[in-house]
TORKOLVEX-448063 format. One record per residue: residue number from 1; x negated, z, y of N, C-alpha, C, O in turn. Coordinates in Angstrom, 1 decimal. Example, Ala and Ser with C-alpha at 12.3 -4.5 7.8 and 13.67 -1.06 7.14 Angstrom:
REM residues 2
+-----+--------+--------+--------+--------+--------+--------+--------+--------+--------+--------+--------+--------+
|   k |     nX |     nZ |     nY |    caX |    caZ |    caY |     cX |     cZ |     cY |     oX |     oZ |     oY |
+-----+--------+--------+--------+--------+--------+--------+--------+--------+--------+--------+--------+--------+
|   1 |  -13.2 |    7.8 |   -5.7 |  -12.3 |    7.8 |   -4.5 |  -13.2 |    7.8 |   -3.3 |  -14.2 |    8.5 |   -3.3 |
|   2 |  -12.8 |    7.1 |   -2.2 |  -13.7 |    7.1 |   -1.1 |  -12.9 |    7.9 |    0.0 |  -13.4 |    8.0 |    1.1 |
+-----+--------+--------+--------+--------+--------+--------+--------+--------+--------+--------+--------+--------+
REM end
This chain:
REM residues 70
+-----+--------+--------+--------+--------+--------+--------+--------+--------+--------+--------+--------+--------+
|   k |     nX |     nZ |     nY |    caX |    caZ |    caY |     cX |     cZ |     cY |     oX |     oZ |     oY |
+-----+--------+--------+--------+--------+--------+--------+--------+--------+--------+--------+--------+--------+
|   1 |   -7.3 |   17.9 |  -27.7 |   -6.0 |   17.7 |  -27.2 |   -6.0 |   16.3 |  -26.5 |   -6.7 |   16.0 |  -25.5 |
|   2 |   -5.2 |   15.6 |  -27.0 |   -4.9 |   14.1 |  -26.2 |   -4.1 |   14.0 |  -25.2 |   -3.1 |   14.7 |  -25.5 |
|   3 |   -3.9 |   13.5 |  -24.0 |   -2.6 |   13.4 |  -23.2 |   -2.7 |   12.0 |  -23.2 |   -3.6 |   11.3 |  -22.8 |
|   4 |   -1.4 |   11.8 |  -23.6 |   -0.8 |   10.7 |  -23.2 |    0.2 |   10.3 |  -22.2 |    1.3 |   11.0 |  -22.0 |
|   5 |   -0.3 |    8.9 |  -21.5 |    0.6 |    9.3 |  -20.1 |    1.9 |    7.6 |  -19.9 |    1.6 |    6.4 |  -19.9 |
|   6 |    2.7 |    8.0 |  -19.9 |    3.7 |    7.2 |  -20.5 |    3.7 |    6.0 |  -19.3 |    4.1 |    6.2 |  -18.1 |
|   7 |    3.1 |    4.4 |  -19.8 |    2.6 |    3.4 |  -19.0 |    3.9 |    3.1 |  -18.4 |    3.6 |    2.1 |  -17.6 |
|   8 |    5.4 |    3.5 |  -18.4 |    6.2 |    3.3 |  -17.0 |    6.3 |    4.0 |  -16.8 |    7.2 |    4.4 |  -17.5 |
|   9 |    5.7 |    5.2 |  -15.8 |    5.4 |    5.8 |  -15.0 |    3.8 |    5.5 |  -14.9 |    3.0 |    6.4 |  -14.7 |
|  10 |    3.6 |    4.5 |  -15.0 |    2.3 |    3.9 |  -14.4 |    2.6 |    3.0 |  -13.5 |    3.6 |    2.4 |  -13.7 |
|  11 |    1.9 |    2.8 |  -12.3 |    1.7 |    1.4 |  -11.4 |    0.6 |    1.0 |  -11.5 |   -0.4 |    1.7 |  -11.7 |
|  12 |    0.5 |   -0.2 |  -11.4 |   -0.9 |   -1.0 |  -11.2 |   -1.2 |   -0.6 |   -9.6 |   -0.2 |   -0.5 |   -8.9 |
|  13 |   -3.0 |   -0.5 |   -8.9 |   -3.0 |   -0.4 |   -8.4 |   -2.7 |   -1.8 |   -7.5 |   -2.6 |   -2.9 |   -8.1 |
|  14 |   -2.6 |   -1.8 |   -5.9 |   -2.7 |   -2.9 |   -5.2 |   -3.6 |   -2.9 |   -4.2 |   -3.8 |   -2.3 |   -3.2 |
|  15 |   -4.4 |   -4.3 |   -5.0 |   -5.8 |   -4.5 |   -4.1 |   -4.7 |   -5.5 |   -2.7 |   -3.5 |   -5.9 |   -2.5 |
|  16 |   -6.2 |   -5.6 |   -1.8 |   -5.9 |   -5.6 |   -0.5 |   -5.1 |   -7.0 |   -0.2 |   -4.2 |   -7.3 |    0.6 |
|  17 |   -5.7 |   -7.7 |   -1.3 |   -5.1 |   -9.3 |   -1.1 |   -3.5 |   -9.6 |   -1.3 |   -2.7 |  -10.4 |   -0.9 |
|  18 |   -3.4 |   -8.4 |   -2.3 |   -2.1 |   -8.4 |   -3.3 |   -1.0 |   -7.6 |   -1.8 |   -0.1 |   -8.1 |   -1.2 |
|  19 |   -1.6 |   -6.5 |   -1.6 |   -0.9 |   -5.8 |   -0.5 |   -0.4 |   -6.8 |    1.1 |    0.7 |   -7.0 |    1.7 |
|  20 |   -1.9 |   -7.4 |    1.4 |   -1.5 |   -8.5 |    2.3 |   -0.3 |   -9.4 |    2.1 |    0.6 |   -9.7 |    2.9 |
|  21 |   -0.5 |   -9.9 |    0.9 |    0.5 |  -11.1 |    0.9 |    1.7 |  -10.8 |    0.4 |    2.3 |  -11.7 |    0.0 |
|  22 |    2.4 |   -9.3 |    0.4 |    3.2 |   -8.5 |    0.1 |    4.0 |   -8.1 |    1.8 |    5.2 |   -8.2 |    2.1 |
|  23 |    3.2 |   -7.8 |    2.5 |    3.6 |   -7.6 |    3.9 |    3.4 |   -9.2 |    4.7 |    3.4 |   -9.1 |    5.9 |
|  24 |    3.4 |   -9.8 |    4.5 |    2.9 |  -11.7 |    4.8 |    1.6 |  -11.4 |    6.4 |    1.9 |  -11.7 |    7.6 |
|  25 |    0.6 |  -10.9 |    6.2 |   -0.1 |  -10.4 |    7.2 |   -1.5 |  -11.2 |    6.6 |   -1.3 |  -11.5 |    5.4 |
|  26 |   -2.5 |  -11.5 |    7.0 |   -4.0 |  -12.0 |    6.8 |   -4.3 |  -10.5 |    6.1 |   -3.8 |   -9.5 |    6.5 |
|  27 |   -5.3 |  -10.6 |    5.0 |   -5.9 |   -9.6 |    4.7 |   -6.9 |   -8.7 |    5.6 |   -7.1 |   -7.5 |    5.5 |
|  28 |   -7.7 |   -9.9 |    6.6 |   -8.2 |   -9.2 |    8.0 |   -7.8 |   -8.1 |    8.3 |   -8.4 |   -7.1 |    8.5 |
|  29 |   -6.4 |   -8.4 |    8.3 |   -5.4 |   -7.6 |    9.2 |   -5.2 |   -5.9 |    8.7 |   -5.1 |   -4.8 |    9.3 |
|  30 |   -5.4 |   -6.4 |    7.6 |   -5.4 |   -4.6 |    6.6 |   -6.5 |   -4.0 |    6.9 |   -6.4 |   -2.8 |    7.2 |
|  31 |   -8.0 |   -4.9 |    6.8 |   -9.0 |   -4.2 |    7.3 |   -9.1 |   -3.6 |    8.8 |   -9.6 |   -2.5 |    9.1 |
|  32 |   -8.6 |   -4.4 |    9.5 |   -8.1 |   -4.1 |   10.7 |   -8.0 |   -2.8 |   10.9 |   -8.8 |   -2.2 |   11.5 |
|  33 |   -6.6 |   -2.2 |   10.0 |   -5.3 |   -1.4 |   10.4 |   -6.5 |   -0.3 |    9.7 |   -6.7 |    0.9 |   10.1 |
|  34 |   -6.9 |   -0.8 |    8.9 |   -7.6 |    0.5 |    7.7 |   -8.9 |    1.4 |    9.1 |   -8.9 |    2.6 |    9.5 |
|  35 |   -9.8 |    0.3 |    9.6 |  -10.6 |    0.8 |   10.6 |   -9.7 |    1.9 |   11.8 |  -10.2 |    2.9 |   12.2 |
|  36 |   -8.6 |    1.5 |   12.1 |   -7.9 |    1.8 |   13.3 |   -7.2 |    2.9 |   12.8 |   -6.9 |    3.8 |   13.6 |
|  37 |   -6.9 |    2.9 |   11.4 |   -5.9 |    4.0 |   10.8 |   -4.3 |    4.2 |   11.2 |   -3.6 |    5.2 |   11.5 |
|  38 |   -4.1 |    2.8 |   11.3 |   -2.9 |    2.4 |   11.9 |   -1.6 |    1.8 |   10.4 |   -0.4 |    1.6 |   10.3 |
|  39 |   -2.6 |    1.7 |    9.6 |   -1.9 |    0.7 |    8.3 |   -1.0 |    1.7 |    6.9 |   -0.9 |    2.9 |    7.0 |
|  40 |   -0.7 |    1.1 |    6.0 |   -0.7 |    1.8 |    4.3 |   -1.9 |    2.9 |    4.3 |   -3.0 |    2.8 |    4.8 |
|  41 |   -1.6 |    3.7 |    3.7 |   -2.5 |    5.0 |    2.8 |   -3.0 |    3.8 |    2.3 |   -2.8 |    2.6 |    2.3 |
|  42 |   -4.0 |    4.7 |    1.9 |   -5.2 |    3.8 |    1.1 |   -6.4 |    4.8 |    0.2 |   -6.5 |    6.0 |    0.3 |
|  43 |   -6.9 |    4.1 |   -0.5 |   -7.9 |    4.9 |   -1.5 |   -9.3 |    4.2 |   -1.9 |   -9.1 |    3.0 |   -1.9 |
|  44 |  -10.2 |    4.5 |   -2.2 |  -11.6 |    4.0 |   -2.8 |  -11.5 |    4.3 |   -4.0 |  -11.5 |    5.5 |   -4.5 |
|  45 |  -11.4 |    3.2 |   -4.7 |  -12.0 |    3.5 |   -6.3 |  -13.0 |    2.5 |   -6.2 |  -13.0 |    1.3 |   -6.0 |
|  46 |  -14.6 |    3.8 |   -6.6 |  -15.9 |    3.0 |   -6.7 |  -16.1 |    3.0 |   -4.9 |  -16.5 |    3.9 |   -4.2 |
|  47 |  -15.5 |    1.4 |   -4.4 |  -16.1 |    1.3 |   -3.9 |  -15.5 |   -0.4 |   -3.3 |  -16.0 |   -1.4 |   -2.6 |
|  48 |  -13.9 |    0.1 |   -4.0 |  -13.0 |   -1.2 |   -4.0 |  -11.7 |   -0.6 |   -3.5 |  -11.3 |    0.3 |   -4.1 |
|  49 |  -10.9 |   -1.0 |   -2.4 |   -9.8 |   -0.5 |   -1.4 |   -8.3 |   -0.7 |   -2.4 |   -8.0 |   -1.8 |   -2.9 |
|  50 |   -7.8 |    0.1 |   -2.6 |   -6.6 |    0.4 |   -3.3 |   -5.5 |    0.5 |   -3.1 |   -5.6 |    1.5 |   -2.3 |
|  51 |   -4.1 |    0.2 |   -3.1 |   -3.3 |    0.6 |   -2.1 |   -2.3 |    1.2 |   -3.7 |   -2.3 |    0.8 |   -4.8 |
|  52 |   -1.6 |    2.5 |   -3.2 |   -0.8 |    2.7 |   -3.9 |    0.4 |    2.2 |   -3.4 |    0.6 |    2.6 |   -2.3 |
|  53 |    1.7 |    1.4 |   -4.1 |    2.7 |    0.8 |   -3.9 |    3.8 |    1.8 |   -3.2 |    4.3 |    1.8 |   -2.0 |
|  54 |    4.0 |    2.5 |   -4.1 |    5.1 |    3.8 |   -2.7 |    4.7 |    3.6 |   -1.5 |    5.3 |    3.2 |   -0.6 |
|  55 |    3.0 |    4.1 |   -1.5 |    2.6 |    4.4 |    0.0 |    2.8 |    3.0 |    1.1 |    2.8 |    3.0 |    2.3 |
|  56 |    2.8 |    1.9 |    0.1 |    3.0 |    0.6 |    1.3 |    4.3 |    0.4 |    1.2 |    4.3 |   -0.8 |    1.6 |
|  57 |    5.2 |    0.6 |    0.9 |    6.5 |    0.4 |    0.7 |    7.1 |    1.9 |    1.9 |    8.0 |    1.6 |    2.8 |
|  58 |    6.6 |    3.2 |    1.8 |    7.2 |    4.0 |    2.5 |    6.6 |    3.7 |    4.3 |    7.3 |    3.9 |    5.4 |
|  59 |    5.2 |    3.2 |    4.1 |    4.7 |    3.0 |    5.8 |    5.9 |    1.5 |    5.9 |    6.2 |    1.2 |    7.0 |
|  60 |    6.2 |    0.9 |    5.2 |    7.4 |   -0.1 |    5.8 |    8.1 |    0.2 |    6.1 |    8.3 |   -0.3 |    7.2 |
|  61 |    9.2 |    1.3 |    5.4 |    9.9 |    1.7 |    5.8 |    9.8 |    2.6 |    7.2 |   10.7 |    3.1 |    7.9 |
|  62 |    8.9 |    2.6 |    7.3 |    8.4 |    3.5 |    8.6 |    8.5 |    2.8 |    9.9 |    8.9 |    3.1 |   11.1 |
|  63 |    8.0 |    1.5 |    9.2 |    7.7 |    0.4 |   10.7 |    9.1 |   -0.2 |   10.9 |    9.1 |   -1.3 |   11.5 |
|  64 |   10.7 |    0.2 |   10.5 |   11.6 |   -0.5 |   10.8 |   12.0 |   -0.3 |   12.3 |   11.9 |    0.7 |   13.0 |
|  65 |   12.4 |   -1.2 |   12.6 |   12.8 |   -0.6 |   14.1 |   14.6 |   -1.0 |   14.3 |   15.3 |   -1.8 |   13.7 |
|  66 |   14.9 |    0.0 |   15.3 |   16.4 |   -0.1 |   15.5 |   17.9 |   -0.5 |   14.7 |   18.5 |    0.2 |   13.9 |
|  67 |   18.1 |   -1.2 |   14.9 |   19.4 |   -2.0 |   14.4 |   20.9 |   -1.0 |   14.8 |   20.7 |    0.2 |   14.8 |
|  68 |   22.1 |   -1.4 |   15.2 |   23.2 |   -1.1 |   15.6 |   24.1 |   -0.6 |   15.0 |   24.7 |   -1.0 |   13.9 |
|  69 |   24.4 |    0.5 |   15.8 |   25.7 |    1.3 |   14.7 |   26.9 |    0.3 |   15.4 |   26.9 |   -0.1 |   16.5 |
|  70 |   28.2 |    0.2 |   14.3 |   28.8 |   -1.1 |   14.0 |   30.2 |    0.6 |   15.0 |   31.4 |    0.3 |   15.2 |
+-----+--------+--------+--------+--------+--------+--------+--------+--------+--------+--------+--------+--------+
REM end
């Protein structure tokens, strides 16, 4: 039995560099957040830091602050 898994509904993952300069932050800074557990979900593959795109896009949405009802 083969499964085939239909490549859009695939993402590439996002290494840490790609993620940094996606949020305009020093890559430091991810290692930082990653130690402190303050940042994006994150993952090990091997033995290389991974970010899945939802998950840094939903902790954004997370970090919004205020704005005014009109």
């Amino acid at each position: 039995m083969t499964i085939k898994i239909n490549p859009d509904l695939r993402r590439a993952l996002g290494k840490p560099k790609d993620v940094a300069e996606y949020l305009g932050v020093p890559e430091k800074t991810l290692t930082q957040w990653r130690y402190l557990r303050k940042g994006p979900k994150y993952a090990y593959v091997g033995r290389h830091v991974r970010y899945r795109w939802p998950d840094v896009e939903k902790w954004l949405d997370q970090q919004m602050q205020g704005g005014s009802a009109a």
